[in-house]
NUDREN-297484 format. One line per 3 residues: their letters; for each residue x, y, z of C-alpha. Coordinates in pm, whole numbers, plus 32768, in hexadecimal, padded with zeros to 4 digits. Layout:
N
a	X/Y/Z; ...
***
This chain:
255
xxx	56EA/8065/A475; 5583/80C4/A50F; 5533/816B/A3DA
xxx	557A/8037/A31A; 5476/7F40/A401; 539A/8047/A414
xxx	539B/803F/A292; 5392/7ECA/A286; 5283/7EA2/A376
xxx	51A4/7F8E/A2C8; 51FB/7EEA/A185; 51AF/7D8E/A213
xxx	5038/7E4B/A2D1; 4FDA/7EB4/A16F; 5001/7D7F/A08E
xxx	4F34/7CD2/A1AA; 4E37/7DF4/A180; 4E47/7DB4/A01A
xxx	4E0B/7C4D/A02B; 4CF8/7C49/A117; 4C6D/7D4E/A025
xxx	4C8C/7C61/9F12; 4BE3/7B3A/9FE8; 4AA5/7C04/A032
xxx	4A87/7C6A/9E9F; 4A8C/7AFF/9E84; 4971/7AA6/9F71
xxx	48AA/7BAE/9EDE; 48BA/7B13/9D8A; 488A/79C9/9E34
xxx	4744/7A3E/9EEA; 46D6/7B03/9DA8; 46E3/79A4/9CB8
xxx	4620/78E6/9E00; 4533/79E8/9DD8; 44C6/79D2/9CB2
xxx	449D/7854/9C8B; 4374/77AD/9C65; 4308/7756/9DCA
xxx	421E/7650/9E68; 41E2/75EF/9FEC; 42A4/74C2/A057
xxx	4230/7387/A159; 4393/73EA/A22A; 43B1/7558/A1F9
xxx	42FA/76B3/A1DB; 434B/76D2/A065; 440A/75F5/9F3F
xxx	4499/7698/9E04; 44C4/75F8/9CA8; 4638/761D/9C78
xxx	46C6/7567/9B45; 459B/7497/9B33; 45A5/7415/9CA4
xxx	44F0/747A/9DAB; 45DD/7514/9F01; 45C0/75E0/A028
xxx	4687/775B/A008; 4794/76CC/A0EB; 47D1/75A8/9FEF
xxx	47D5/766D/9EB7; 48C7/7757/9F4D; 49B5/7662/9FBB
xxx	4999/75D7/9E5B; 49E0/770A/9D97; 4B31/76D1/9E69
xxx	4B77/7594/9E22; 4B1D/75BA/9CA4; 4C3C/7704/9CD2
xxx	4D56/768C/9DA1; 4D46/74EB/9DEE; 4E07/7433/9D2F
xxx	4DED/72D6/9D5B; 4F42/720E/9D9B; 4F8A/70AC/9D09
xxx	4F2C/6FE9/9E26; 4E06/7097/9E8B; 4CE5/6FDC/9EBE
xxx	4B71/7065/9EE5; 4A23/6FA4/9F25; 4902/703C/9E7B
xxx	479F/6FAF/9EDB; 463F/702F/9EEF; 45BC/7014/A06A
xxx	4519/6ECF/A0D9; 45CC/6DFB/9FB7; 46D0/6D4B/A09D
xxx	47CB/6E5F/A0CF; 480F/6E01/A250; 486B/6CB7/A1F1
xxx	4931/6D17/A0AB; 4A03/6DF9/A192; 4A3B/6D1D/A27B
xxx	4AA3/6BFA/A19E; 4B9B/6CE9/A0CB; 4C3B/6D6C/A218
xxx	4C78/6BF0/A2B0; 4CDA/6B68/A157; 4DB0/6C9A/A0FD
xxx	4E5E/6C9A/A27E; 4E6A/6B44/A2A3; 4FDD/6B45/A300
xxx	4FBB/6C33/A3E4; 4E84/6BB2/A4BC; 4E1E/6A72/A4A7
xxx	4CB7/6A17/A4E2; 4CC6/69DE/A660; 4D87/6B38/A686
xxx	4CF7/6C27/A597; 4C68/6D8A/A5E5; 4B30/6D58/A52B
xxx	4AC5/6CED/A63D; 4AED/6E78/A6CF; 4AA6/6F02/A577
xxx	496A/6FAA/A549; 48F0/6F83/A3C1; 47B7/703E/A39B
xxx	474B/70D2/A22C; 468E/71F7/A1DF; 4249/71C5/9F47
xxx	413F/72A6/9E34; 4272/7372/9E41; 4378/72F8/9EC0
xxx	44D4/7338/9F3B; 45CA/72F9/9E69; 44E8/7279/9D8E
xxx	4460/720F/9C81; 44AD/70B9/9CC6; 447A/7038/9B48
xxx	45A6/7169/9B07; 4678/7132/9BF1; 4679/6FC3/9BC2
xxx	46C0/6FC1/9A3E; 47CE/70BB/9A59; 488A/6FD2/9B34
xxx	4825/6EA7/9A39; 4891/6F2A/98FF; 49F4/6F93/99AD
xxx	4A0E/6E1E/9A16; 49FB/6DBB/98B8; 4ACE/6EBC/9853
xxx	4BF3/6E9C/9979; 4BC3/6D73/9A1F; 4D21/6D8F/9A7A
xxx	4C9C/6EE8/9B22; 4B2A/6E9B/9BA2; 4AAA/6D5A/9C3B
xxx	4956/6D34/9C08; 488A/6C59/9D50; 4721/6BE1/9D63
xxx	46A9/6BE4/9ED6; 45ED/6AA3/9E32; 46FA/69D7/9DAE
xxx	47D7/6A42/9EF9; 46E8/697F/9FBA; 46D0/687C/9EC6
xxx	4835/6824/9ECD; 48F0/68F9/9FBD; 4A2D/6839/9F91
xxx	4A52/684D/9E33; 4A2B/69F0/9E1D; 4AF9/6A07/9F70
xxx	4C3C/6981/9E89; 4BAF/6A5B/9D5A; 4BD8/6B64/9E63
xxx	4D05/6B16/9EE2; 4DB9/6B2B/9D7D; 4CF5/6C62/9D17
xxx	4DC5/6CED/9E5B; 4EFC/6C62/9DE8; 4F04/6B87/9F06
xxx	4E9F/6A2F/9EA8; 4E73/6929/9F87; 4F84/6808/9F85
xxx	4F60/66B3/9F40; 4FB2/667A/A0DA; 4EA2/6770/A13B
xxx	4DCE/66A7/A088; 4E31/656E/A105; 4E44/65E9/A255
xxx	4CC5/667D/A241; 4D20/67F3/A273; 4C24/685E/A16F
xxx	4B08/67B1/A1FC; 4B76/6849/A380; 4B75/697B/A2F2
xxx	49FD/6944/A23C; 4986/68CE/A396; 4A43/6A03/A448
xxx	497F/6AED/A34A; 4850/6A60/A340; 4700/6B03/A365
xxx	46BE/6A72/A4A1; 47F9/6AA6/A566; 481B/6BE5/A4E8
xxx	4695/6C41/A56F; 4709/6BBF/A6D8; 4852/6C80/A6EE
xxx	4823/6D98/A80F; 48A1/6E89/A736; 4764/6E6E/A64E
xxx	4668/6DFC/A774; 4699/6F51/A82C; 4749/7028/A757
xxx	46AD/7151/A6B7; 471E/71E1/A55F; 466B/7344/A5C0
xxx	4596/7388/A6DC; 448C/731E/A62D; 452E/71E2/A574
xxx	4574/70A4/A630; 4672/6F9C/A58F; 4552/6EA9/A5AD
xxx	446A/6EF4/A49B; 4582/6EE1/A39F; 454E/6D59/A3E0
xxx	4406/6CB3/A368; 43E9/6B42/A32C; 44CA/6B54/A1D5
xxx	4402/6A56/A122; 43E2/6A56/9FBB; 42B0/6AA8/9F5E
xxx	4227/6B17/A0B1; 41EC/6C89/A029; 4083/6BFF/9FA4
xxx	4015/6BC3/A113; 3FDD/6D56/A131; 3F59/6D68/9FD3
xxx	3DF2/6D3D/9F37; 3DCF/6C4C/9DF0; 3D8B/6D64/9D1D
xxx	3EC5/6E51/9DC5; 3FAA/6CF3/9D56; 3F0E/6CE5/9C0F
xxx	3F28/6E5F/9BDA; 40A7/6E5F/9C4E; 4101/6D2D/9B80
xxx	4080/6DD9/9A3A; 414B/6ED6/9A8B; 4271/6E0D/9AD1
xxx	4263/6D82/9985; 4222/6EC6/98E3; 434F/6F81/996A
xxx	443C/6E63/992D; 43A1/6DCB/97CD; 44DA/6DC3/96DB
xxx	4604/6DE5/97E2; 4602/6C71/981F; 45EE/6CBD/9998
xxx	44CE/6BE3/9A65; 448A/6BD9/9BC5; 43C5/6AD9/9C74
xxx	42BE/6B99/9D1B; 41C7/6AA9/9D9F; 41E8/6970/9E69
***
């Protein structure tokens, strides 16, 4: 009988050997490839590599190389993909209260607790122009799979994407939630402003050197030409249209 653990236990201490063995090949390889992309200093951190024509930290591609291997996403899986300082604090917020409406209702909701912080030259996770028309051309493709939102036209009419939202989720809001104003509670519960003077994103930090605050400007469309010169506007809107000519995709960029 000791004989038999003994040979158990050493059979169990070598395919664990042989595993980690096989985990430390693969980091290797993984450091090898990060090695020998092109490489440029970031505005966030030491160095950014061009991985599959985006710009990332190490930590990031790694932890994509493992998603690209072993994620698989399920059927009601649903990820938000935006580029920093585009409205992704509020998008998150608004999915989470319309998608959990039935469980918390404005007045008792932990977004209130919930800290939503996100991540130019070169840029993480950029470029923008790329990572925007990749998520464009799948909208057109699978709307059914990709809903495409305009910080712009969210602030335009808030009410109108919220329900475009809502069904993109597969939870639609009811003709008695309409009637009974739950959409528009939940716009005012998400909105810019209340969300700048929750405590949560007043005092909290993201990293030591992060605080929740400066995730918040004044979210006015438009208001990105205030820290701009007229010829750094002009220069960006030729671009703009330059990147996007021919994919019938047009932002407003100016006020």
């Amino acid at each position: 009988m000791e004989n038999d653990q003994t040979r158990a236990t050493v059979t169990t201490a070598a395919a664990t050997s042989s595993s980690s063995s096989k985990e430390a090949d693969h980091d290797d390889c993984h450091d090898l490839l990060i090695a020998s992309l092109p490489k440029e200093k970031g505005w966030a951190f030491h160095q950014l590599y061009l991985y599959q024509g985006f710009w990332c930290p190490p930590v990031h591609i790694r932890e994509e190389m493992a998603v690209q291997q072993h994620f698989l996403a399920g059927q009601n899986d649903i990820a938000l993909a935006t580029i920093p300082k585009s409205g992704t604090t509020w998008l998150k917020a608004l999915a989470f209260s319309t998608l959990h409406r039935q469980h918390y209702t404005p007045s008792r909701t932990t977004l209130c607790s919930l800290p939503t912080p996100t991540p130019s030259g070169v840029f993480g996770y950029g470029p923008f122009w790329d990572h925007v028309l990749d998520y464009w051309k799948e909208s057109l493709e699978r709307p059914q799979k990709v809903l495409f939102l305009k910080y712009e036209d969210l602030k335009e009419n808030p009410i109108l994407h919220m329900k475009r939202l809502a069904e993109f989720m597969g939870v639609p809001f009811s003709i008695e939630e309409e009637k009974e104003g739950l959409i528009e509670e939940i716009s005012r519960l998400c909105s810019i402003n209340n969300l700048r003077e929750l405590d949560v994103n007043k005092t909290g930090k993201f990293v030591s050197y992060f605080e929740n605050k400066t995730l918040f400007r004044r979210g006015e469309v438009g208001d990105w030409v205030n820290y701009l010169t007229p010829d750094m506007v002009d220069r960006l809107d030729k671009i703009m249209k330059e990147k996007m000519d021919g994919f019938g995709l047009t932002f407003k960029t100016s006020l």
